[in-house]
N, C-alpha and C positions, 0 to 999 in steps of 0.2 A: 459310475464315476468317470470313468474315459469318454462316456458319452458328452456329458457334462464338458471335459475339461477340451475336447474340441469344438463343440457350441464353442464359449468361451473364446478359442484358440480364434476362430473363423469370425467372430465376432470381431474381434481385435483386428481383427485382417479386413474387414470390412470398413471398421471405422479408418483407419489409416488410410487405406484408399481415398474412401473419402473427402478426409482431412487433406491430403494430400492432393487432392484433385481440386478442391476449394482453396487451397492455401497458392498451390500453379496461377487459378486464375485471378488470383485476388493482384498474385505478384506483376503477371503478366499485366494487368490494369493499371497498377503501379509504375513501373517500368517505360515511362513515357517517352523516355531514348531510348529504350530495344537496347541499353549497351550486358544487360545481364544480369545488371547488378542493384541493389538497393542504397541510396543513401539515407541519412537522416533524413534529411531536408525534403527527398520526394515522398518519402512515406508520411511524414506530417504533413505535407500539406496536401498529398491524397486525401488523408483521414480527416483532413477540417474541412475541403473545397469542394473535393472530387464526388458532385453526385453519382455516378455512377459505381466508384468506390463504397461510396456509406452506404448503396442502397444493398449493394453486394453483401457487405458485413453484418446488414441488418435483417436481411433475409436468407442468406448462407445456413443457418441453422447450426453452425459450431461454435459454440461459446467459447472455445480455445480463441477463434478468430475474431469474435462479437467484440472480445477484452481490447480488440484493438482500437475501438471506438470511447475507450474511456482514456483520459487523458493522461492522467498517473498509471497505468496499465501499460500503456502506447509506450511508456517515457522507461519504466521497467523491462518490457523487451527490446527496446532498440540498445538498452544498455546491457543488458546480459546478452544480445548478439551480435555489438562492434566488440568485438576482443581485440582486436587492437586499436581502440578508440581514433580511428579516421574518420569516423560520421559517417 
């Protein structure tokens, strides 16, 4: 069982890296001013324009991140992530 539950643990610890390492670059692609930050407006129209954006998303292999290519998905986390609705 302890065997098990650090598979598991290390598993977890894997994908987040990962996710985490894909979600950096996708941001950094995004981020066309280098100022830091994400607004609405760059990230849709990364996700409509940006070849090199959608190719990323589409070949990335995290479905967490792929969602960002669907339009009502796109539109669902930029709103559960502006918490102080600034855009």
């Amino acid at each position: 069982r302890e065997r098990r539950e650090r598979a598991a643990a290390d598993a977890d610890a894997e994908f987040s890296a990962e996710f985490l390492s894909a979600a950096r670059a996708v941001f950094d692609m995004i981020d066309a001013d280098q100022s830091g930050w994400l607004d609405k407006d760059e990230v849709v129209a990364a996700v409509r324009s940006d070849k090199k954006v959608i190719h990323f998303l589409q070949t990335c292999g995290n479905q967490n991140l792929q969602y960002l290519l669907v339009p009502a998905r796109l539109q669902n986390a930029l709103a559960v992530l502006d918490t102080d609705r600034d855009g």
